[in-house]
N, C-alpha and C positions, 0 to 999 in steps of 0.2 A: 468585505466584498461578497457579493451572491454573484453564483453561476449557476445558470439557470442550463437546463439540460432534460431533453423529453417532457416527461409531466413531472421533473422534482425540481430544487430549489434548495443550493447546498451554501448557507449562508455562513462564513468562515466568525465572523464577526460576534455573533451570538452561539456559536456551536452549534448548529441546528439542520435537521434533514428533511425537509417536508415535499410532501406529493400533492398537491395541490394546498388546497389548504391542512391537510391531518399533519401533524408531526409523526414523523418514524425514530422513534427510539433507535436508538443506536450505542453501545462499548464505546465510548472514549478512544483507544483504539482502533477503532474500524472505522469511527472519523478520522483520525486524522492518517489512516491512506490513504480511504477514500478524498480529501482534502491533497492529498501527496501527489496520487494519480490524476487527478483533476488539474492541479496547478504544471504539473510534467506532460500534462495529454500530448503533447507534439513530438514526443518520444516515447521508444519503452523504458522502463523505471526498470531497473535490474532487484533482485531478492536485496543484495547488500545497499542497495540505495534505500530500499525503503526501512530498512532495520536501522540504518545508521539516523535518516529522520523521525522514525515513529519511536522506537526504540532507543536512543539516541548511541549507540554502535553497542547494547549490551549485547550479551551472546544470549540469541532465543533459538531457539528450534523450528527448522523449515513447515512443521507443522504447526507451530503455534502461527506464522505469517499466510502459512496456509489456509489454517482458522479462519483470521482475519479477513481475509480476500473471500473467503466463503460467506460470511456476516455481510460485506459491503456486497455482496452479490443478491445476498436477499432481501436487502434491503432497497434493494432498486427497483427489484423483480428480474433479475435477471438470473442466470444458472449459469454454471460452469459448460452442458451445451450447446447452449445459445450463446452467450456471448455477445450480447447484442451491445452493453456498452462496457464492459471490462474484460479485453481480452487477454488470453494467458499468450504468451510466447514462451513456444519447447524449448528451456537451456536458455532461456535470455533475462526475463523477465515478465512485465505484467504493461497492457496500457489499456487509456482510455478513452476509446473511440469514439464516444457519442457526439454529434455538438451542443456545443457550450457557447451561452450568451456571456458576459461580463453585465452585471448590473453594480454602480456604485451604492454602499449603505446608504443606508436612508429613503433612498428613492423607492418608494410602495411598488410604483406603476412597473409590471411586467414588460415594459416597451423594450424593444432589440438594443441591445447595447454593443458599442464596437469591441471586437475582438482581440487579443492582445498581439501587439505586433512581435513576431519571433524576433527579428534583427536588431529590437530596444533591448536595452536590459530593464527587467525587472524591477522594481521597488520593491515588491511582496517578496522577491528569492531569498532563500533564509544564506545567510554569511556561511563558508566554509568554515566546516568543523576544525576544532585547532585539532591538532594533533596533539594521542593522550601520552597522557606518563611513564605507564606500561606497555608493555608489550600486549601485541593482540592476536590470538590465534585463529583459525578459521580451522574447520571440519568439512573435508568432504564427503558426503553421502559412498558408501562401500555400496562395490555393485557385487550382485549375487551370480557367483562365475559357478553354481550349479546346474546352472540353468533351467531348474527346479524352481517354476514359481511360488510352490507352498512355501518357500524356503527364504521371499523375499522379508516378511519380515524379521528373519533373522540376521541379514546385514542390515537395514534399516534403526533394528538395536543395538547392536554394538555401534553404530552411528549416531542416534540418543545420546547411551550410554558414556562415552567421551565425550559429549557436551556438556551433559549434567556434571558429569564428573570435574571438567576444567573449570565449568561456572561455579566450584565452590572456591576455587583458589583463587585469593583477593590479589593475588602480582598479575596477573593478566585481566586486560581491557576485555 
């Protein structure tokens, strides 16, 4: 499937990001959010939605999905900003707002293609994650109650810090 959007051209089928005709390199990764947010545009995609599909639920750091979201930003031309077609939601999540054509593979011709209907279900929706073996923890970000901004990132490490730390322990998802 290609979904054509402003001047790019995000073809899921070949893996590939291009602006008109130039290919945009892109992490493996920052495709497939961008591929994530794309296929969810009709909603905001929460942090933990996109970790459990790019990631497939392993425990990463809000910075490492942070990254990511910074990559497919530049890759479009867009900036955190502007905002013009990946916006961030404070405390919710991430969408994307630009529009989006549907073009089926194979079809060369840039012609409009119909839109997906929200009330169908999907063919392309990936199946619900089974549920894992282990147990799975979550970390929430410590807030800095000195109110001392030099000071924030020292709850933001011991917030790290207990990630790294639990992702070496193989009993937890």
């Amino acid at each position: 499937m290609q979904f054509l959007f402003a001047d790019h051209v995000l073809d899921t089928e070949r893996r590939e990001l291009r602006r008109g005709a130039e290919l945009i390199a892109v992490e493996p990764q920052v495709l497939d959010v961008l591929v994530h947010l794309v296929q969810n545009r009709d909603r905001v995609v929460s942090n933990d939605d996109l970790i459990a599909s790019v990631w497939g639920g392993r425990v990463v750091s809000d910075a490492s999905l942070t990254s990511r979201i910074y990559a497919a930003r530049k890759a479009l031309g867009d900036d955190g900003q502007r905002q013009i077609l990946i916006r961030t939601i404070a405390r919710r999540g991430h969408r994307f707002i630009g529009a989006v054509r549907l073009q089926p593979e194979g079809n060369e011709l840039a012609a409009p293609a119909a839109e997906l209907r929200l009330d169908e279900p999907n063919e392309e929706s990936e199946p619900a994650l089974p549920l894992p073996d282990r147990p799975a923890i979550a970390v929430l970000p410590f807030v800095n109650m000195s109110g001392d901004p030099d000071q924030e990132y020292f709850s933001d490490g011991i917030t790290e810090d207990i990630i790294t730390a639990l992702s070496k322990l193989r009993w937890f998802s």
